[in-house]
C-alpha distance (Angstrom), angle and dihedral (degrees) to the residues before:
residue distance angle dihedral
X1 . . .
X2 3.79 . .
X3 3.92 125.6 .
X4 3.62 118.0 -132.9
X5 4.16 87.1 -112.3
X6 3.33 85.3 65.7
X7 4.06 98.9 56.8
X8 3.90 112.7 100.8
X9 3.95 115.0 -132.6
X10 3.35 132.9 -162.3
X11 3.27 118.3 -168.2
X12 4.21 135.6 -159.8
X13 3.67 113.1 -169.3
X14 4.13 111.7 143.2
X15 3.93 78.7 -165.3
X16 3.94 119.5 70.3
X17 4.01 135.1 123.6
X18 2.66 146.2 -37.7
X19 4.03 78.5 36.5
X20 3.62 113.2 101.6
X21 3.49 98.0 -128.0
X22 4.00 127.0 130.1
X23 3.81 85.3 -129.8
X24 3.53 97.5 45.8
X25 4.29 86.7 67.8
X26 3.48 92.1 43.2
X27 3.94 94.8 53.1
X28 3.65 93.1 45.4
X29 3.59 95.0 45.6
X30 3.79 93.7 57.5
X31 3.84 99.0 38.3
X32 3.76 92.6 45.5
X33 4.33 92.4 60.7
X34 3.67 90.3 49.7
X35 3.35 118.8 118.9
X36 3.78 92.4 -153.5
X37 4.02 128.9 96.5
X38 4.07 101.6 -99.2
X39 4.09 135.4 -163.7
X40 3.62 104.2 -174.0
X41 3.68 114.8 -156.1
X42 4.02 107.3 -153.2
X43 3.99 144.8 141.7
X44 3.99 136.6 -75.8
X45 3.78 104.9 -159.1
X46 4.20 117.2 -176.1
X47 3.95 86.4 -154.6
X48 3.27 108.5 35.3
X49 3.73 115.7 113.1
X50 3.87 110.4 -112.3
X51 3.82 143.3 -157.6
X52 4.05 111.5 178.3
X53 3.54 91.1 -168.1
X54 3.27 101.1 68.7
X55 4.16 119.1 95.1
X56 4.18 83.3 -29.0
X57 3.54 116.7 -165.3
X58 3.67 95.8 -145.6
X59 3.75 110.9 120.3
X60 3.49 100.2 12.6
X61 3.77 109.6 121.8
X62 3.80 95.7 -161.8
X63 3.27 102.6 60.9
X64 3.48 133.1 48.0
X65 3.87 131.4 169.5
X66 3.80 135.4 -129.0
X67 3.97 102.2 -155.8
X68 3.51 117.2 -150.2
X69 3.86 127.2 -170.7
X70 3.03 123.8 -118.9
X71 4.51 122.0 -164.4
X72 3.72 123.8 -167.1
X73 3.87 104.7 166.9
X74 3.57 121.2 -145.5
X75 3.46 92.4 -105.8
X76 3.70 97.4 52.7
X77 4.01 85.5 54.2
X78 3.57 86.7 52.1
X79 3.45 95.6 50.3
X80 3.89 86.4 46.0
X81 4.01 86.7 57.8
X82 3.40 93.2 54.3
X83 3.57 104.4 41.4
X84 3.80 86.1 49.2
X85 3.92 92.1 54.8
X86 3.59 97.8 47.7
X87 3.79 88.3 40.4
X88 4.09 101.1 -119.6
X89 3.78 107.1 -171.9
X90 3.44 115.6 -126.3
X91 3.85 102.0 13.6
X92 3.42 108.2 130.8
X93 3.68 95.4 -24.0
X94 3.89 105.2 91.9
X95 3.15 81.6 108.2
X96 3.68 112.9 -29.4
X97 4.39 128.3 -50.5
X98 4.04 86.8 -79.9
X99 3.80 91.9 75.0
X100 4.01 91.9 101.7
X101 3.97 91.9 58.4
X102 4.16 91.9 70.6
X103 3.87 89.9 77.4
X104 3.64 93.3 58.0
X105 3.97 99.2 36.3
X106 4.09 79.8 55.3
X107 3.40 94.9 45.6
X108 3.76 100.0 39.4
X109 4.06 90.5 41.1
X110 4.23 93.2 47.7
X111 3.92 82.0 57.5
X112 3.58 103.7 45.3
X113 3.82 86.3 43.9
X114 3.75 92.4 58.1
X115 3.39 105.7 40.2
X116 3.72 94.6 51.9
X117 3.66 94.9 34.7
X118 3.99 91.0 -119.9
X119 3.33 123.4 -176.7
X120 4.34 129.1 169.9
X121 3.55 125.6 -151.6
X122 3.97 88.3 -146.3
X123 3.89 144.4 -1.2
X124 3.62 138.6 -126.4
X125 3.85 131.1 -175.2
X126 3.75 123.5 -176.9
X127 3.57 124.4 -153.3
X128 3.40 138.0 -134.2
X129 2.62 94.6 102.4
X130 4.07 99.4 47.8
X131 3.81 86.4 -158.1
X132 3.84 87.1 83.1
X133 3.80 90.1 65.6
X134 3.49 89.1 54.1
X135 2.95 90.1 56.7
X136 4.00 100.3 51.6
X137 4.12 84.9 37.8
X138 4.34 76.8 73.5
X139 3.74 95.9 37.1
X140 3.40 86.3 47.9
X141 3.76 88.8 57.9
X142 4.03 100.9 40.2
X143 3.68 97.4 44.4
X144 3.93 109.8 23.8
X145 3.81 94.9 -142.5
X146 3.94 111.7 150.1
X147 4.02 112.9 -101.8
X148 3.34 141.6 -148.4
X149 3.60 124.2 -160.9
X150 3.95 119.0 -152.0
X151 3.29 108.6 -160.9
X152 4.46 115.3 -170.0
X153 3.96 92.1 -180.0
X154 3.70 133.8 27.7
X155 3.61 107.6 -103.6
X156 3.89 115.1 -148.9
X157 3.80 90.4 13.6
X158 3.67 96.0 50.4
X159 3.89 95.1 131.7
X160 4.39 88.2 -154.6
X161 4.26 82.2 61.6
X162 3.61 110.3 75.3
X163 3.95 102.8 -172.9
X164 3.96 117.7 -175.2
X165 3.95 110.7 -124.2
X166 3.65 98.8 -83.6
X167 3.45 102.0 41.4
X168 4.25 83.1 46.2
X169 3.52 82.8 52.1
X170 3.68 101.6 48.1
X171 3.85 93.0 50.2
X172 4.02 95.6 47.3
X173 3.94 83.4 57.0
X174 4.28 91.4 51.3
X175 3.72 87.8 38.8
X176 3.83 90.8 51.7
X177 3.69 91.7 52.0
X178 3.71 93.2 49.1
X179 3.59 90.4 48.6
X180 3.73 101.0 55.9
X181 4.06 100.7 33.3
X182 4.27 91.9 56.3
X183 3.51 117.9 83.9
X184 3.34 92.4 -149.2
X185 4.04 133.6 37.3
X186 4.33 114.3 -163.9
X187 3.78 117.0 -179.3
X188 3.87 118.7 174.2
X189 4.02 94.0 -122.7
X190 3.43 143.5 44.5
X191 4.14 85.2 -141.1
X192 4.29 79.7 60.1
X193 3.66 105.0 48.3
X194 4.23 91.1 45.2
X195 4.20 86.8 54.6
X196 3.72 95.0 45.7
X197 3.72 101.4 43.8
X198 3.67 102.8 41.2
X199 3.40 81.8 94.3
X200 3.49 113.4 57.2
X201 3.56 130.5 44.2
X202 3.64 130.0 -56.4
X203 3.89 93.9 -117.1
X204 3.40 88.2 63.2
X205 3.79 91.2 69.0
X206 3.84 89.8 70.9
X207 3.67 84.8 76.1
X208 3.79 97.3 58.4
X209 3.43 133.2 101.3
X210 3.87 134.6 172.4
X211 4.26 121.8 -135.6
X212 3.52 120.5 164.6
X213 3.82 125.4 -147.1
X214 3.60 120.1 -97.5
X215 3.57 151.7 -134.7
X216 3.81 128.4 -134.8
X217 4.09 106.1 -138.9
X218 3.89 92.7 -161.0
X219 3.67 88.6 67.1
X220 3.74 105.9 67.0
X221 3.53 116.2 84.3
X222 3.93 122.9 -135.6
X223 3.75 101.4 -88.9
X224 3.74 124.6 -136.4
X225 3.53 127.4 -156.2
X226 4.00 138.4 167.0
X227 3.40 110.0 -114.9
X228 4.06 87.3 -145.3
X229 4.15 101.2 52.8
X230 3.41 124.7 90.5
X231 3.78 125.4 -65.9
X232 3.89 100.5 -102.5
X233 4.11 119.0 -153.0
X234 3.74 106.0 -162.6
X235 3.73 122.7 -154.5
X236 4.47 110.1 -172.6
X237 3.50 110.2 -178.1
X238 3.75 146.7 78.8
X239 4.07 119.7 -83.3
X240 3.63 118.5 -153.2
X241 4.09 142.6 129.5
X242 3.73 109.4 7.2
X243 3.89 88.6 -13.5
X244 3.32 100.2 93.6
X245 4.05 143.7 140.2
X246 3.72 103.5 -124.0
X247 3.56 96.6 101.5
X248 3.90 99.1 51.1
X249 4.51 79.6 46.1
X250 3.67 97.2 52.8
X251 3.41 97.2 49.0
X252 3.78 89.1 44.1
X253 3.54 78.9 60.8
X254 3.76 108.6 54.5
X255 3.98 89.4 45.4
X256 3.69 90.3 58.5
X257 3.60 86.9 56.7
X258 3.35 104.4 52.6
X259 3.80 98.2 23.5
X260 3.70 112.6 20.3
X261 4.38 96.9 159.2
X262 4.01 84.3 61.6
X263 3.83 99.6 69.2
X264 4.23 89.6 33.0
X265 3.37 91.5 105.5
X266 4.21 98.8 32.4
X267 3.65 123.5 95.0
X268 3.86 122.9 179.4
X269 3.48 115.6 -158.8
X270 4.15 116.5 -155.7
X271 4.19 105.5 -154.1
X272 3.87 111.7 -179.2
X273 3.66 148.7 70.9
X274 3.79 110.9 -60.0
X275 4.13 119.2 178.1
X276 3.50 113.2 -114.1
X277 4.34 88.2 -118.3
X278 3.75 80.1 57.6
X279 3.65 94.2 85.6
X280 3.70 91.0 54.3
X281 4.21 84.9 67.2
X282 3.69 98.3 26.0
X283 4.30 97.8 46.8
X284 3.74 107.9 170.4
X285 3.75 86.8 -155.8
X286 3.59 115.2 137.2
X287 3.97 88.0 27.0
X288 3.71 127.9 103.8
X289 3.63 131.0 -95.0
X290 3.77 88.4 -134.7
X291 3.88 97.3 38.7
X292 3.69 97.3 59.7
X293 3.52 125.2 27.4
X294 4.23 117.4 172.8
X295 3.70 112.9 -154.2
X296 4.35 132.7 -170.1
X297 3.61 119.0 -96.3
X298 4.00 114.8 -77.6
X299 4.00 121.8 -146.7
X300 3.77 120.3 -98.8
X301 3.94 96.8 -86.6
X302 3.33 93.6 52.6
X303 3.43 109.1 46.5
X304 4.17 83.6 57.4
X305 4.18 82.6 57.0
X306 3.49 89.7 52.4
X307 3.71 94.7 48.8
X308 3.64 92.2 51.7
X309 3.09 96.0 47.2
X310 4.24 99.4 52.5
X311 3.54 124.6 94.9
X312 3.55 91.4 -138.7
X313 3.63 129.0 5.0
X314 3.94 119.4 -149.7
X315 4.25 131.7 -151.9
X316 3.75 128.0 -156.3
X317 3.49 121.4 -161.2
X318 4.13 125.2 176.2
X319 3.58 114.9 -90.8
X320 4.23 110.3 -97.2
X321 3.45 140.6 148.2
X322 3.80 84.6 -114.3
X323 3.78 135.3 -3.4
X324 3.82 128.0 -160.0
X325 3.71 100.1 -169.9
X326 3.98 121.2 112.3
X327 3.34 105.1 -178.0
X328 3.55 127.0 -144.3
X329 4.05 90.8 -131.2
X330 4.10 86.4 67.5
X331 3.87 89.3 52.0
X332 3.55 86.3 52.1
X333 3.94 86.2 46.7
X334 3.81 90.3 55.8
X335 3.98 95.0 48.8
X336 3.92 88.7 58.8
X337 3.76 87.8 53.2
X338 3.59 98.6 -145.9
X339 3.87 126.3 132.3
X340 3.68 118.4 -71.5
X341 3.80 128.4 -158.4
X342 4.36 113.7 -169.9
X343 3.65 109.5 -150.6
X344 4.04 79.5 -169.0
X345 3.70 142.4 124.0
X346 3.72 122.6 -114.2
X347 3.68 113.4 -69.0
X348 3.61 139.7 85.8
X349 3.62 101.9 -33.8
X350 4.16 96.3 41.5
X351 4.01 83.6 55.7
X352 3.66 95.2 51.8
X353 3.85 96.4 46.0
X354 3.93 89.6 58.3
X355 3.61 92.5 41.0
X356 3.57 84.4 55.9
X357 3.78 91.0 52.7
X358 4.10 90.5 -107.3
X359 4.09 141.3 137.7
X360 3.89 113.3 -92.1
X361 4.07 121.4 174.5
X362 4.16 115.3 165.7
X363 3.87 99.2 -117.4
X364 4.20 84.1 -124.0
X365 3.49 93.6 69.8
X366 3.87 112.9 75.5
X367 3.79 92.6 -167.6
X368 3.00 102.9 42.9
X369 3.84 90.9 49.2
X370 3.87 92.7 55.3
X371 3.72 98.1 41.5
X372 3.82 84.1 54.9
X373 3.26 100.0 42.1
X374 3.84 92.2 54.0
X375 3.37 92.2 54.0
X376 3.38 97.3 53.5
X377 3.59 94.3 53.6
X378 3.75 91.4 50.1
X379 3.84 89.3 52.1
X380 3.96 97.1 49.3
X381 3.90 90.4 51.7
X382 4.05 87.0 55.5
X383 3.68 98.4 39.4
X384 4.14 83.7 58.2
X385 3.85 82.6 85.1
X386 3.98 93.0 53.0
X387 4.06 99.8 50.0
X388 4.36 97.0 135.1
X389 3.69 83.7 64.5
X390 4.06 118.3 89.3
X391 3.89 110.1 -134.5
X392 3.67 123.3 -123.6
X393 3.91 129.3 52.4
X394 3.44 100.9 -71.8
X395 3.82 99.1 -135.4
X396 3.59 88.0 65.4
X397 3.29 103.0 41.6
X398 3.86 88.5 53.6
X399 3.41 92.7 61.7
X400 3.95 93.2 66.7
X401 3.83 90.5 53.7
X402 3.76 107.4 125.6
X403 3.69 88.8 -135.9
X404 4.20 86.9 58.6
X405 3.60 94.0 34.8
X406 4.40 83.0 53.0
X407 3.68 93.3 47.3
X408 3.82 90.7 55.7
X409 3.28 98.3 50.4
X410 3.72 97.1 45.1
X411 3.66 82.2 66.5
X412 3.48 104.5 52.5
X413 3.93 85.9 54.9
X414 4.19 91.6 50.3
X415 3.68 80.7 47.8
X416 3.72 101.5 52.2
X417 3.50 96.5 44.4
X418 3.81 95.7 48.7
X419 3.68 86.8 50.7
X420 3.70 93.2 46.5
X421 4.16 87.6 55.0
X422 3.33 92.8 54.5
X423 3.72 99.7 62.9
C-alpha cells in the first residue's frame, strides 16, 4: 500500500511567496506540512510587493516550485481602470485579470513535464484567483489526473463582486464547468459550500468537502506585556467598502458619554490599509488621541507579534444578513491565542468566535455592539491575572493547527486517488 510521501502533487496556486498575498501564506502553509512529493505551479510578478521570509520554500525538499511569469502592461491596467469605472462587462472579469497567465502555465508546465518525464498522481488548484481553475479545468483535460478544486471565496456568489448580467452570466457558465469536471470540491466553510451549491444538483454535494485555514504555532513569538499599561485592543487588517470601523467608533462614542472612566485605561489600535475617503465614513472626531491610534500596514511576521502580544484582538466584518467568509486573518487570530471580539454578522466567522468561547455583536445592532463591547473590556482587564494560560477552548483551537489541518487533507488526497483506481 502506498505512503502518503509517496503521492505526487501538483499544485496550481497563482498566489505563493514571496508574494504578499493572504493566499499566498495560506497555500504555502498547507503544502509545506504535507507529507507528499509536491511541484507547485505559481506566479513571478516584477511589481508585486514581496517579503521572502514569509512561508519560504527554500530548504524544503517536498516542495518545489515551477515559476511562471506573469505581464500586465501598464496600459492593460489602465485599460482595466477604465473599463472597471464605466463598468465594461467582461473586461477582465471572466474570471478575474489573471486569465492571460493559463497559456504560459500550459505551456511552461507541458515542457517541464516532458523534459523531466513528470507525471502526478493527482491535481489541485486553489482559487482566488478563479483563473487557477481554469487552468486545472485544461489540465484536467490534457492529462486526466483527478482534481480537486480549493476554493477560499465563493466565486459568482461572492456578495463583495458585483458582476453586471453578462459578465454574471459568463462566470456561472466557467464555474459550472469547474464544478462538474473536479472530483473533488473543498471550500473553507460550511456557510461557503451551502451558497455555492444551492444551485446545482444535490449529487454534486458528494464532491464537497470542508478544510479550514490554518495557523502555524511555531510562528508566534512569546509575547510580553506590562501588567500596568493600558489594555490594548488590536485590529490587523485592511478596512475598505462596507468593511469599515464606524460601528466599533460610534459606540466608542456613546460609552464615553455615559461612562468615560471605563475606556481610561483602553486603547484600540487600527493596523491596516485604510483609503484616504475612508476617513470621511470612519471620522475619529469626538475620540481621543490616546484611545484610538491607526497605524500603516506591518509585514507578515509582525503582524503575528502584534497579535501575540494584544490583550484582545478585534474583527470587522461588513454588515449582512449573513456572511460566509472566514478569513484567514481570524485563523491567524486564534493561533496567537489571545481574546477575540467579532464585530460581525452571523456567518462563518460569528460561529467560530462563540465556538471558541469569544464576544460576537452584528455591527448593525448598536446595542448589542456596546453591551458586547463592554464586556469584553471588562473581561480583558480580569484575564490580565491569568496570562500562562492560552485563550480559546483548546479542542477547537486544535483543529486549526496546520499540522491537523495537513493530516486531513492528506487524506482526502489518499482517498481520491484510491477512489479514482477503482473505476
Amino acid at each position: 500500500m502506498r505512503t502518503f510521501k509517496d503521492i505526487k502533487l501538483l499544485a496550481i496556486s497563482f498566489a505563493y511567496p514571496p508574494l504578499v498575498y493572504a493566499r499566498s501564506i495560506q497555500v504555502a502553509r498547507l503544502l509545506r506540512h504535507l507529507q507528499v512529493s509536491t511541484i507547485v505551479v505559481c506566479a513571478s510578478e516584477e511589481k508585486t510587493p514581496k517579503e521572502p521570509i514569509i512561508e519560504s520554500d527554500t530548504g524544503i525538499s517536498t516542495v518545489k516550485c515551477l515559476r511562471v511569469p506573469f505581464h500586465s502592461s501598464d496600459r492593460r491596467r489602465i485599460a482595466g481602470i477604465i473599463s472597471n469605472s464605466l463598468r465594461v462587462p467582461l473586461w477582465n472579469k471572466t474570471p478575474d485579470i489573471y486569465s492571460s497567465w493559463r497559456t504560459s502555465v500550459l505551456k511552461n508546465f507541458g515542457n517541464f513535464a516532458r523534459m523531466n518525464h513528470y507525471a502526478s498522481d493527482i491535481l489541485v488548484t486553489f482559487g482566488h484567483p478563479m483563473s487557477d481553475h481554469l487552468i486545472g479545468l485544461e489540465i484536467k483535460k490534457l492529462y486526466g489526473m483527478p482534481w480537486i478544486a480549493h476554493f477560499s471565496d465563493p466565486w459568482v456568489d461572492n456578495p463583495l463582486n458585483k458582476l453586471d448580467p453578462l459578465t454574471k452570466a459568463m462566470n456561472l457558465f466557467l464555474e459550472r464547468k469547474v464544478l462538474q469536471a473536479a472530483e473533488r470540491l473543498i471550500f473553507t466553510s460550511q456557510e461557503t459550500v451551502d451558497l455555492v451549491m444551492a444551485k446545482y444538483p444535490k449529487e454534486w454535494r458528494a464532491k464537497v468537502r470542508v478544510l479550514p485555514h490554518a495557523f502555524d504555532s511555531q510562528l508566534y513569538p512569546k509575547p510580553s506585556r506590562d501588567p500596568h499599561s493600558k489594555i490594548v485592543i488590536r485590529y490587523l487588517g485592511n478596512l475598505y467598502g462596507h468593511r469599515t470601523s464606524k460601528p466599533l467608533f460610534k459606540a466608542l462614542r456613546y460609552i464615553l458619554s455615559s461612562d468615560p472612566p471605563s475606556l481610561a485605561d483602553v486603547c484600540f489600535e487600527i493596523i491596516g490599509y485604510r483609503p484616504r475617503w475612508s476617513s470621511k465614513l470612519d471620522s475619529l472626531n469626538g475620540l481621543p488621541e490616546t484611545l484610538v491610534i491607526t497605524k500603516p500596514p506591518v509585514n507578515y511576521l509582525e503582524s503575528l507579534s502584534l497579535m501575540a502580544s494584544a490583550d484582545g484582538l478585534l474583527v470587522i466584518d461588513a454588515p449582512a444578513e449573513k456572511s460566509v467568509f472566514l478569513p484567514s486573518k481570524l485563523i491567524d487570530y486564534i493561533g496567537a491565542s489571545r481574546p477575540i471580539l467579532g464585530l460581525t454578522p452571523p456567518g462563518a466567522a460569528a460561529t467560530l468566535i462563540a465556538k471558541l468561547g469569544g464576544w460576537v455583536a452584528d455591527p448593525s445592532n448598536d446595542t448589542a455592539l456596546i453591551e458586547t463591547l463592554q464586556s469584553f473590556i471588562t473581561f480583558l482587564r480580569w484575564h490580565r491575572d491569568y496570562e500562562a494560560y492560552p485563550w480559546g477552548i483548546p479542542d477547537i483551537r486544535a483543529n486549526y493547527e496546520v499540522s491537523s489541518v495537513a493530516k486531513i487533507f492528506e487524506g482526502m488526497l489518499h482517498e481520491l486517488i484510491q477512489e479514482f483506481k477503482m473505476n
